[in-house]
Residue frames as a rotation matrix with the C-alpha (Angstrom) as fourth column:
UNK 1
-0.806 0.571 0.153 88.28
0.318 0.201 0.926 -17.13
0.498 0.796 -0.344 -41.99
UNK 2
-0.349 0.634 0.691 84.73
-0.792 -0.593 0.144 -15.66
0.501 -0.497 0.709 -41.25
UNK 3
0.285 0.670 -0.685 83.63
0.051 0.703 0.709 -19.33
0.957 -0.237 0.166 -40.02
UNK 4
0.049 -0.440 -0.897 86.14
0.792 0.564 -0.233 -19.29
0.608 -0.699 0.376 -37.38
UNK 5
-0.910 -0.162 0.381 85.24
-0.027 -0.896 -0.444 -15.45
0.413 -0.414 0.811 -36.15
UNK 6
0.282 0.922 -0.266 81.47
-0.623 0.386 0.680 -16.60
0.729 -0.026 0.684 -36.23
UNK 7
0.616 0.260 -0.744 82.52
0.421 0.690 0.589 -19.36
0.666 -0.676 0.315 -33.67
UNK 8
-0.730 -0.669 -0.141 84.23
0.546 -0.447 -0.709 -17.09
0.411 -0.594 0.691 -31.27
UNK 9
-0.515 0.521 0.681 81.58
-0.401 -0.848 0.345 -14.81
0.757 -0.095 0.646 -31.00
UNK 10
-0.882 0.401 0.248 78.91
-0.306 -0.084 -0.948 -15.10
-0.359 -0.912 0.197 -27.84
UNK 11
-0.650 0.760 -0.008 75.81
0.756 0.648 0.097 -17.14
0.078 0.057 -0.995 -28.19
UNK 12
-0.823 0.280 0.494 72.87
-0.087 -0.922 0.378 -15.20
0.561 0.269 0.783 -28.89
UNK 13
-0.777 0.630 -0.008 70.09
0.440 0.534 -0.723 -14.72
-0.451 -0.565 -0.691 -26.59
UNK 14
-0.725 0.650 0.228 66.84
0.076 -0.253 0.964 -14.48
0.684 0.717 0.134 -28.46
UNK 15
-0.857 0.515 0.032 64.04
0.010 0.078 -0.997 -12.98
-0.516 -0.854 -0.072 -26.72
UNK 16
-0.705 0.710 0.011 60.37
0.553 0.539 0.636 -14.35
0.445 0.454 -0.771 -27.65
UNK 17
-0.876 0.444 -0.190 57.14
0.206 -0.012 -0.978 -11.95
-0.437 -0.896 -0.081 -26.34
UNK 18
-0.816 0.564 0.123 53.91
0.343 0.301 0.890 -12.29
0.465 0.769 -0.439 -26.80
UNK 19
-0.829 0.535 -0.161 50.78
-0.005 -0.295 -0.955 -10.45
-0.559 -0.791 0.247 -25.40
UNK 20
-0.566 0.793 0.227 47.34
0.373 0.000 0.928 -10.72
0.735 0.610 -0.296 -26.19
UNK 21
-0.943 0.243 -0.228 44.54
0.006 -0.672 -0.741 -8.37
-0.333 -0.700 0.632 -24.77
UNK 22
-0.681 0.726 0.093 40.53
0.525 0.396 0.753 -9.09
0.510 0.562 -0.651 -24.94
UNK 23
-0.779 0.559 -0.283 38.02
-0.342 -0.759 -0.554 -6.10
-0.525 -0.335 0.783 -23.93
UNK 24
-0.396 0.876 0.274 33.97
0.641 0.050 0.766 -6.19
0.658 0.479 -0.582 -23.95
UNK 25
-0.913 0.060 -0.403 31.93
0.229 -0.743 -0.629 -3.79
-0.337 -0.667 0.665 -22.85
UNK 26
-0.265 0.857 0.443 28.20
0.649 -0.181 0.739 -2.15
0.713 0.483 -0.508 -22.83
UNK 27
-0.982 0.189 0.013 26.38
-0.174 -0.875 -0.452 0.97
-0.074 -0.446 0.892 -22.14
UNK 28
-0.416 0.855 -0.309 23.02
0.908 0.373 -0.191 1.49
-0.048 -0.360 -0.932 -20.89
UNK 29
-0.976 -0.216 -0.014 20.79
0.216 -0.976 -0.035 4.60
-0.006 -0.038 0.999 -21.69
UNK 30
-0.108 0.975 -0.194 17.61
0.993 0.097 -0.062 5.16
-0.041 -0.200 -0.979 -19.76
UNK 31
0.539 0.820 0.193 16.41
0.687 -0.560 0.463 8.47
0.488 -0.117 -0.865 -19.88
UNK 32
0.848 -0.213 0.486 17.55
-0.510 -0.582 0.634 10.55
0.147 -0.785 -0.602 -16.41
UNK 33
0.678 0.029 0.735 20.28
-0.337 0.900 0.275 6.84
-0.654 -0.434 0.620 -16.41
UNK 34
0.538 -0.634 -0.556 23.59
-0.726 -0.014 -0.687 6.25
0.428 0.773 -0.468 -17.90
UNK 35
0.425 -0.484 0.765 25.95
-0.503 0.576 0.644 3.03
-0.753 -0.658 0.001 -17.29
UNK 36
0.587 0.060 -0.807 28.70
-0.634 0.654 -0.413 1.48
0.503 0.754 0.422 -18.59
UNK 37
0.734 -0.191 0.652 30.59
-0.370 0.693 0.619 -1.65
-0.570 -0.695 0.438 -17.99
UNK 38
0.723 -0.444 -0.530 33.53
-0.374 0.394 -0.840 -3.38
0.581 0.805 0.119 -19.41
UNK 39
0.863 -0.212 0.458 36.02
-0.072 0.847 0.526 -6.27
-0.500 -0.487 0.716 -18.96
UNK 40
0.737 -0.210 -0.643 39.26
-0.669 -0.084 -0.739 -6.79
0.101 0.974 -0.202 -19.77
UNK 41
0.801 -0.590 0.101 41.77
0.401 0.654 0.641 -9.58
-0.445 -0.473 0.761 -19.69
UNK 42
0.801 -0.414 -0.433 45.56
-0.585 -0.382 -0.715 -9.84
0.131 0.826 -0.548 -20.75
UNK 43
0.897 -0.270 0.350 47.69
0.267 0.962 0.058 -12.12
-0.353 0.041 0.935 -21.11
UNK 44
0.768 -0.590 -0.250 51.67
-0.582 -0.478 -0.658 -11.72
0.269 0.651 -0.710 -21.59
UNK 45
0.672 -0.558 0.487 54.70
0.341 0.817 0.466 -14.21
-0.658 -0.147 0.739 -21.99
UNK 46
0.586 -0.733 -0.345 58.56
-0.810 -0.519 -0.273 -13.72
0.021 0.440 -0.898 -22.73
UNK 47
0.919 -0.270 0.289 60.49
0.168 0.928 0.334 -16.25
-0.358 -0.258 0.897 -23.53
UNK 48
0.408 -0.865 -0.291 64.57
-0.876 -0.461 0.141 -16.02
-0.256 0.197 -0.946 -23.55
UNK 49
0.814 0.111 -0.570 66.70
-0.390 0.832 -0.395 -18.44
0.430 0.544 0.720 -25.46
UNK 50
-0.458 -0.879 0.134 69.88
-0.423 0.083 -0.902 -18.44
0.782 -0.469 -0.410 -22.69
UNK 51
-0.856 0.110 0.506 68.43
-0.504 -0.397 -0.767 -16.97
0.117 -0.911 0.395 -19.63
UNK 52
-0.014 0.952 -0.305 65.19
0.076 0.305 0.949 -19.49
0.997 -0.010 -0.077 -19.62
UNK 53
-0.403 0.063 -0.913 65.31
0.901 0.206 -0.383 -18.87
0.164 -0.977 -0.140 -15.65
UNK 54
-0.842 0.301 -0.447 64.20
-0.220 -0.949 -0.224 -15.20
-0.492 -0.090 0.866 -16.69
UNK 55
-0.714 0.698 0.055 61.34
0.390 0.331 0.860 -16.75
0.582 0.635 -0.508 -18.97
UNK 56
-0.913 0.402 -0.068 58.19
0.148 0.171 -0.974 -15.36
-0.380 -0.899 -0.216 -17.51
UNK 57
-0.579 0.757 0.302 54.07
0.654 0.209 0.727 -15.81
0.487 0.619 -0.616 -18.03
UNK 58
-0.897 0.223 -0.381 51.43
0.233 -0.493 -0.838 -12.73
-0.374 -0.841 0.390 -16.36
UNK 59
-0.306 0.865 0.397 48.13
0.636 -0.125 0.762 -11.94
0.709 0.485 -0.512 -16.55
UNK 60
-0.955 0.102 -0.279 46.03
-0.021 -0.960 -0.280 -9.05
-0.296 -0.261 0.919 -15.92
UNK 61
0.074 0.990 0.123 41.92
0.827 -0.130 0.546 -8.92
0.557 0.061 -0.829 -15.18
UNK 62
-0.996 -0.012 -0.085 40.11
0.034 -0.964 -0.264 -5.63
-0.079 -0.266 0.961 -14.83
UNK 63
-0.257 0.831 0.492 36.33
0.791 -0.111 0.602 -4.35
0.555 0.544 -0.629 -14.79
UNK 64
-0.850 0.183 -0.494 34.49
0.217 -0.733 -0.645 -1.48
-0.480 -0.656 0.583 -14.20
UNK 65
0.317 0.918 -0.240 31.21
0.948 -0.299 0.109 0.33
0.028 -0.262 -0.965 -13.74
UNK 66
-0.928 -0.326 -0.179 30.34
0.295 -0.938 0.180 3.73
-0.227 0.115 0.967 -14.58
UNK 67
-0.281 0.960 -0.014 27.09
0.959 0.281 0.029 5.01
0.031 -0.005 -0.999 -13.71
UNK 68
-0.960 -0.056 -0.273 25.53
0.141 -0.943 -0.302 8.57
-0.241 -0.328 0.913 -13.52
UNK 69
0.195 0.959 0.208 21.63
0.850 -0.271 0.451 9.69
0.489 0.089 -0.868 -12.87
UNK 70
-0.666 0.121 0.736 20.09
-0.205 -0.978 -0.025 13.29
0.717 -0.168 0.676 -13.12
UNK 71
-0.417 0.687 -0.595 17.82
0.850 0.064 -0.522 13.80
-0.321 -0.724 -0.611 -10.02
UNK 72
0.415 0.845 0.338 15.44
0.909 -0.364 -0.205 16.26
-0.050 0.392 -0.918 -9.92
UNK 73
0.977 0.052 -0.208 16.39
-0.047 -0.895 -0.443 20.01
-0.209 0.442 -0.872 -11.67
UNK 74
0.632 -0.772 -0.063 20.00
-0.424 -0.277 -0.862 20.16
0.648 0.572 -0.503 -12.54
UNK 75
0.011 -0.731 0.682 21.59
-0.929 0.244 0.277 17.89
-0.369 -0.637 -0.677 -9.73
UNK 76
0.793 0.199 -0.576 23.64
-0.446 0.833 -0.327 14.98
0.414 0.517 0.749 -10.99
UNK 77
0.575 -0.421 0.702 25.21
-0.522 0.471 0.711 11.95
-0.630 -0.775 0.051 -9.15
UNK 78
0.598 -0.358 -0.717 28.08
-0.485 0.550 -0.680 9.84
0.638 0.755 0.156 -10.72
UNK 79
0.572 -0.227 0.788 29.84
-0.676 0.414 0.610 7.33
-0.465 -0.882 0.083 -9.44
UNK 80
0.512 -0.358 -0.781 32.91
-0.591 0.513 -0.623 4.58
0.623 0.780 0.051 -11.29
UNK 81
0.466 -0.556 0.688 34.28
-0.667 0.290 0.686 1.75
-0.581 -0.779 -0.236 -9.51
UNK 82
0.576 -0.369 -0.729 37.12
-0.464 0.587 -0.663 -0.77
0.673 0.721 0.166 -10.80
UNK 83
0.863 0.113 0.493 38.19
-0.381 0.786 0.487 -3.87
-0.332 -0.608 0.721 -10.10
UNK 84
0.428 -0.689 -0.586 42.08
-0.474 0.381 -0.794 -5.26
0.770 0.617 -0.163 -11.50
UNK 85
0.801 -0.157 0.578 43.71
-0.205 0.835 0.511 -8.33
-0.563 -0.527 0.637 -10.12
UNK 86
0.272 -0.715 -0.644 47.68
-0.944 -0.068 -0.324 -9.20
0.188 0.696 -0.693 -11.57
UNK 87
0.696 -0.298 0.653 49.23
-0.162 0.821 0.548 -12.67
-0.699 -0.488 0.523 -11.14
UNK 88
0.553 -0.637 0.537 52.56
0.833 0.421 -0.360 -13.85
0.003 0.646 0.763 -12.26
UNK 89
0.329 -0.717 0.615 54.59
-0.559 -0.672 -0.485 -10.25
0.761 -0.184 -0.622 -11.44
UNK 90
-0.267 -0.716 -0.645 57.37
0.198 0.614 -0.764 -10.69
0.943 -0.331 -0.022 -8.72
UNK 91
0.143 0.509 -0.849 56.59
0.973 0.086 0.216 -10.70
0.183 -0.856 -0.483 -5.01
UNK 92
-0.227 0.131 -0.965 54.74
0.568 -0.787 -0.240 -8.00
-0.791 -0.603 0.105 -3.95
UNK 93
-0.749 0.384 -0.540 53.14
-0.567 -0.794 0.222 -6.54
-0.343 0.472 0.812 -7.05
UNK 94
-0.706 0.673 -0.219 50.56
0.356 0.604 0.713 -9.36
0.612 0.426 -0.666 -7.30
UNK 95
-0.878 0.314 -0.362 47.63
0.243 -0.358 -0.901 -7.01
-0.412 -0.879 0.238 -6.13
UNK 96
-0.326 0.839 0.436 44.09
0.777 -0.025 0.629 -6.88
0.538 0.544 -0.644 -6.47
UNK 97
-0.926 -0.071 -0.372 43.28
0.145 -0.974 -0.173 -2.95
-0.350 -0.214 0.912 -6.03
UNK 98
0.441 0.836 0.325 39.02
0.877 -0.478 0.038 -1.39
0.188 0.269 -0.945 -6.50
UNK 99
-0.860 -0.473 -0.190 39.15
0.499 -0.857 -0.126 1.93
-0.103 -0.203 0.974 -6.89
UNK 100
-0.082 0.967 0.242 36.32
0.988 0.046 0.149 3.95
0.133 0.252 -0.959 -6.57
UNK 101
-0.856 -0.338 -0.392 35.32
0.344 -0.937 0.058 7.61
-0.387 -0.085 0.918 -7.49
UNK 102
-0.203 0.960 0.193 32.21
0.979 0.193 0.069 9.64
0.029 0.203 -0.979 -7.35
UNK 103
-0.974 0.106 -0.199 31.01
-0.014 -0.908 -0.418 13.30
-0.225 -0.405 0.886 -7.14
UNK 104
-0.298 0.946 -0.129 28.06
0.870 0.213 -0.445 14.76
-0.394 -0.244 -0.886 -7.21
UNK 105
-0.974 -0.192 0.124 27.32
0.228 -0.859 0.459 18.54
0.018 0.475 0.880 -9.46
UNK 106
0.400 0.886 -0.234 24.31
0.638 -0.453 -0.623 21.06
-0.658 0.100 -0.746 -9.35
UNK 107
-0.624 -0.264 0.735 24.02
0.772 -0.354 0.528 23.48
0.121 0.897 0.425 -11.83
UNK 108
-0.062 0.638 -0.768 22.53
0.750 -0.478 -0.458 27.07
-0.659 -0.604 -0.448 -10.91
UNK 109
-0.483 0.318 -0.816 21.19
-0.334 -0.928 -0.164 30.14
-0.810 0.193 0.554 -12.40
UNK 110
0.342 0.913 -0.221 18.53
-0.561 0.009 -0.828 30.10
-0.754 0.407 0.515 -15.26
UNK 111
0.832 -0.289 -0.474 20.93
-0.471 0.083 -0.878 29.18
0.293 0.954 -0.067 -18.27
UNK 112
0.982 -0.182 0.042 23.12
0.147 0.894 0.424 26.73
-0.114 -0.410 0.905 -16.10
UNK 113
0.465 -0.853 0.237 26.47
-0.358 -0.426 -0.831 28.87
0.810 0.302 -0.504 -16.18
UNK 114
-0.089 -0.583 0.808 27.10
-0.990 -0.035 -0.134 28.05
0.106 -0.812 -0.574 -12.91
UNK 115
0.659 0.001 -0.752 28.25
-0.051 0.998 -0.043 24.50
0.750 0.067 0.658 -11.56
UNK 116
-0.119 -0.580 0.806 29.42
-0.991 0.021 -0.131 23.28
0.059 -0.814 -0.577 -8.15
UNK 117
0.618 -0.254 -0.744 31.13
-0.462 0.649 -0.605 20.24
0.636 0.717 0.284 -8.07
UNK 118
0.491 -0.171 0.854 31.93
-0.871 -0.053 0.489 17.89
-0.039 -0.984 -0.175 -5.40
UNK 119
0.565 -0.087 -0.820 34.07
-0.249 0.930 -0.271 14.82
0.786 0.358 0.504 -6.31
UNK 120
0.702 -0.141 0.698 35.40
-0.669 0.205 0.714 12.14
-0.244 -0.969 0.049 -4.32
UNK 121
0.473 -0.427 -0.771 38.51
-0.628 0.450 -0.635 10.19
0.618 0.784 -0.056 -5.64
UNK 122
-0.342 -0.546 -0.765 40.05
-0.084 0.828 -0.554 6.73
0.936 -0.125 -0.329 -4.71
UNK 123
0.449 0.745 0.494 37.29
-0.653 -0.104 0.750 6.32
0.610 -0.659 0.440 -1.56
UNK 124
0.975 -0.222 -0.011 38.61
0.148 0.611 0.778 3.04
-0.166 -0.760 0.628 0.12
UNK 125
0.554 -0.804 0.216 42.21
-0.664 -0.270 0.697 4.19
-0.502 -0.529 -0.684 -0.19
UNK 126
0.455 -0.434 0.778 43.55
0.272 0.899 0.342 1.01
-0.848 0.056 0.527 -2.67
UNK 127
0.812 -0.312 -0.493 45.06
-0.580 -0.525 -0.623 3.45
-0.064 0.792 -0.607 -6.05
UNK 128
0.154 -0.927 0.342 48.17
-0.064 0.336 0.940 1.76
-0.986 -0.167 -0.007 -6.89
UNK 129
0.675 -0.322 -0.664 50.30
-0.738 -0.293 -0.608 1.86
0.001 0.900 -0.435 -10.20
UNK 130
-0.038 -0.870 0.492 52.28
0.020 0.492 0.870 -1.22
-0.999 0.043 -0.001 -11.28
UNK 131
0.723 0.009 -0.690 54.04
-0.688 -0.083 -0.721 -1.51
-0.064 0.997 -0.054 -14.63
UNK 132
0.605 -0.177 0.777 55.37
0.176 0.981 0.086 -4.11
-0.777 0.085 0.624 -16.07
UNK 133
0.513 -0.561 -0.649 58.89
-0.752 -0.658 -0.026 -3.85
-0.413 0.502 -0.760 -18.46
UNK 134
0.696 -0.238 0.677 60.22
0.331 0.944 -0.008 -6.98
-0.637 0.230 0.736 -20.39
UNK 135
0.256 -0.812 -0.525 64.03
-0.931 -0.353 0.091 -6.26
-0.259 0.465 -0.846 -22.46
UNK 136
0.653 -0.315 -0.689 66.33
-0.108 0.862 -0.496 -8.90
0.750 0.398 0.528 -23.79
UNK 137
-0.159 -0.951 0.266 68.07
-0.066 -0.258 -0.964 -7.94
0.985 -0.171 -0.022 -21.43
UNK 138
-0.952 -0.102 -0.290 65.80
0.299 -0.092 -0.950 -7.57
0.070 -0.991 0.118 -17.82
UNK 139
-0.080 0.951 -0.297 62.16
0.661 0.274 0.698 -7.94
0.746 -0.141 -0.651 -16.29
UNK 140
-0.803 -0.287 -0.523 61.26
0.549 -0.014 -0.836 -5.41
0.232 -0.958 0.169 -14.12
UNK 141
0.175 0.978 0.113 57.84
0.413 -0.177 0.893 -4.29
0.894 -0.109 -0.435 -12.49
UNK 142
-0.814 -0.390 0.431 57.60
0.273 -0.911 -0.309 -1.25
0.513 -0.134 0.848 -11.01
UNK 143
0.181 0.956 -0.232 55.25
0.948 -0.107 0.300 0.28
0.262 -0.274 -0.925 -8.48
UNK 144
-0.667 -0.333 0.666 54.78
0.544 -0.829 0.131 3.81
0.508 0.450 0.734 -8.71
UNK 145
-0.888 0.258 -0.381 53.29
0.359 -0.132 -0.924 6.34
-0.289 -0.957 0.024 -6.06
UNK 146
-0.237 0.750 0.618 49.65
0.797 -0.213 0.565 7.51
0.556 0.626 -0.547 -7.18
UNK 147
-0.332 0.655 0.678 47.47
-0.834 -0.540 0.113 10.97
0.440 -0.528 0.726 -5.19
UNK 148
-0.836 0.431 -0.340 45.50
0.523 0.813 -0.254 8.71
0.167 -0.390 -0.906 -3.14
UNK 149
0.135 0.957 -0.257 42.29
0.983 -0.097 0.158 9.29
0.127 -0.274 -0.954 -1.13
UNK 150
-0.928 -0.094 -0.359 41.31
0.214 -0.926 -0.312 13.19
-0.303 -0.366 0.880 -1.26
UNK 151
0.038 0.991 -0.127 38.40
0.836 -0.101 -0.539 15.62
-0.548 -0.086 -0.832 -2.43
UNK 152
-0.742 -0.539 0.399 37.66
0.663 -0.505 0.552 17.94
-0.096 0.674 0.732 -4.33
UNK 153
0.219 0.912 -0.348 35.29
0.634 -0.404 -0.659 21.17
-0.742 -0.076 -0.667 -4.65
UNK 154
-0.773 -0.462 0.436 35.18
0.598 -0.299 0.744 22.83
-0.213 0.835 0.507 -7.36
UNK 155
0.353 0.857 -0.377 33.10
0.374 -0.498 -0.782 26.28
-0.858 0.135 -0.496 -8.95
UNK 156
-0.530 -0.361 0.767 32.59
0.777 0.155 0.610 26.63
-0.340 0.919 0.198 -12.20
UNK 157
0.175 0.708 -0.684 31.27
0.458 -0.674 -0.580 29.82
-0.872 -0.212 -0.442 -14.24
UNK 158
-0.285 -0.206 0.936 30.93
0.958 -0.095 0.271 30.42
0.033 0.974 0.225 -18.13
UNK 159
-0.567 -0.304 -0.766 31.60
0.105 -0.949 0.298 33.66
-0.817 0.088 0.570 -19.08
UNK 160
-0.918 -0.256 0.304 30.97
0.386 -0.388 0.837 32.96
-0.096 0.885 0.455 -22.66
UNK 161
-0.498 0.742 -0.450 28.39
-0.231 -0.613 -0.755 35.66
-0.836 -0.272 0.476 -23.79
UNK 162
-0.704 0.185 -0.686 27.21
-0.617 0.317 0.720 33.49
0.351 0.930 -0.109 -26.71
UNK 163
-0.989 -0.122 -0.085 25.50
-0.104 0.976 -0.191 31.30
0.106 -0.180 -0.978 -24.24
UNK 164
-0.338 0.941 0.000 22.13
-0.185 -0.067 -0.980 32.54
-0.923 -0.331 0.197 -23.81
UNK 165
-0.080 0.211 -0.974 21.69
-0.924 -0.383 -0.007 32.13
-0.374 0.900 0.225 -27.55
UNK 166
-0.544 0.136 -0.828 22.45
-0.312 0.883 0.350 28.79
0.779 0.449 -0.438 -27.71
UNK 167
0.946 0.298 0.126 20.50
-0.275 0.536 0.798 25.89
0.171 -0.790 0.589 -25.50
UNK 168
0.058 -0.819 0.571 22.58
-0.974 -0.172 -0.147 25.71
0.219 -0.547 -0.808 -22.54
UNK 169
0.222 -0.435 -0.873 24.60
-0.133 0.873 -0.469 22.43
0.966 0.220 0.136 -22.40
UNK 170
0.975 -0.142 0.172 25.30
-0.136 0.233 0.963 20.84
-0.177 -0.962 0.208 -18.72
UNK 171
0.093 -0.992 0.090 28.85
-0.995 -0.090 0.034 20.66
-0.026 -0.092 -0.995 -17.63
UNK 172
0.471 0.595 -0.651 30.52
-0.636 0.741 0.217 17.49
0.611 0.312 0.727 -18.13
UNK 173
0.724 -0.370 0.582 30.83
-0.657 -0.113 0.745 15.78
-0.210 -0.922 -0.325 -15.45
UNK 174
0.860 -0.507 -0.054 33.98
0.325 0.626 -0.709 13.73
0.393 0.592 0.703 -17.48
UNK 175
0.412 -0.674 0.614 36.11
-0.231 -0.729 -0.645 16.28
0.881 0.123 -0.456 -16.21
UNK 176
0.925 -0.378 -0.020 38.41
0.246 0.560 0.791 14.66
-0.288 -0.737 0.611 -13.63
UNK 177
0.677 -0.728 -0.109 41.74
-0.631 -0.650 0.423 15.55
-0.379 -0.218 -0.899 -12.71
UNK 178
0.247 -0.324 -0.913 44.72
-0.690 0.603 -0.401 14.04
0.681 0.729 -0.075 -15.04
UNK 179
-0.565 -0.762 -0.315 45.56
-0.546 0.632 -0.551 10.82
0.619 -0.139 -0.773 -14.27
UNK 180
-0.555 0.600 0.576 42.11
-0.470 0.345 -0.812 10.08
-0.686 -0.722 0.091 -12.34
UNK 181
-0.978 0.207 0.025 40.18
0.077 0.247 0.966 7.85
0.194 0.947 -0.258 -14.53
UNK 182
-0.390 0.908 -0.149 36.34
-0.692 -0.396 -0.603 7.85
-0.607 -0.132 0.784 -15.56
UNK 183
0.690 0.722 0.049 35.27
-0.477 0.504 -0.720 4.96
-0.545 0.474 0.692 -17.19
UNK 184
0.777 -0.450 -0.441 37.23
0.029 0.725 -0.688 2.36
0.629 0.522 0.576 -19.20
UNK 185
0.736 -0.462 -0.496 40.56
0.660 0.321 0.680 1.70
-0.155 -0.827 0.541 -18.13
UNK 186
0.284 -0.748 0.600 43.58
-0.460 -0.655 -0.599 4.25
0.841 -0.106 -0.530 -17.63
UNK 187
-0.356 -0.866 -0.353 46.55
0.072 0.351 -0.934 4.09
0.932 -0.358 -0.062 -15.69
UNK 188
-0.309 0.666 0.679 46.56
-0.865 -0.493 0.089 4.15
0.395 -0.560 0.728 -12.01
UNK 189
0.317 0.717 0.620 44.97
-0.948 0.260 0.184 0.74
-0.029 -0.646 0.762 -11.35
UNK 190
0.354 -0.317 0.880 47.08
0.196 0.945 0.262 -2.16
-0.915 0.079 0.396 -12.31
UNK 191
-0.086 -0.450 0.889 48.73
0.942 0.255 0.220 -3.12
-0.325 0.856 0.402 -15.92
UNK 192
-0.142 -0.120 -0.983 49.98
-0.368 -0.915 0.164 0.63
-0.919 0.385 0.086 -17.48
């Protein structure tokens, strides 16, 4: 009968997860004076109906800063630093990592085609990538290798022959290699 195939069968493990994520943030816009800021928490919890010895509870704080003033003709400073802190991963990925990146750009010739570009990425050396994977089956948190501390120079030059017509636009200095962040959060610093 089907009752008595139904009680043969293997207990089921049921897996419960739950995550909740809260972000605030605010920008500042003086003039020559740009900054923003923002916070985020998170908060995640699995819960297995066998395996409760695999049950686990983690959280995840971040903030950062993202500033950038024009000085005087066409030279602009930027600068982003973040802050993330994990608890509850397994030993040895509970790390609180800053990361900080800055450069510095001039713009030259009359109509601002040109642009040299000096950026500095992951300054005190702390980049680190952990991720975090939850199955019915297995928990597993992962650190992953990142570029670390290096530099960059860079020269830029717009061809496009449309530009003297329009009012020339400054490069932006957003432009950061993939995987390097600029403001809010991206990988790279803690909770993918």
């Amino acid at each position: 009968t089907s009752g008595d195939i139904l009680a043969n069968l293997p207990p089921q493990n049921i897996t419960t997860s739950m995550t909740g994520m809260y972000n605030l943030g605010f920008t500042i816009n003086i003039k020559t004076f740009t900054m923003t800021s923002s916070v985020r928490a998170t908060y995640s919890k699995a819960a297995y109906s066998i395996s409760t010895s695999q049950n686990t509870e983690y959280t995840n704080y971040a903030a950062s800063t993202d500033a950038r003033i024009t000085l005087f003709g066409s030279l602009r400073l930027a600068s982003d630093v973040s802050y993330t802190t994990n608890n509850g991963l397994s030993t040895g990925f509970n790390q609180n990592t800053t990361l900080w990146n800055a450069n510095i750009t001039k713009d030259f010739f009359k109509d601002k085609r040109a642009q040299i570009k000096i950026q500095l990425y992951d300054i005190l050396g702390q980049a680190v990538s952990i991720r975090r994977t939850t199955t019915e089956n297995y928990i597993e948190d992962v650190q992953s290798k990142v570029l670390t501390r290096y530099f960059l120079v860079s020269f830029i030059y717009n061809f496009n022959k449309f530009l003297s017509a329009q009012k020339a636009q400054p490069q932006d200095d957003h432009q950061f290699m993939p995987g390097m962040r600029m403001g809010g959060f991206r990988g790279g610093r803690g909770m993918d």
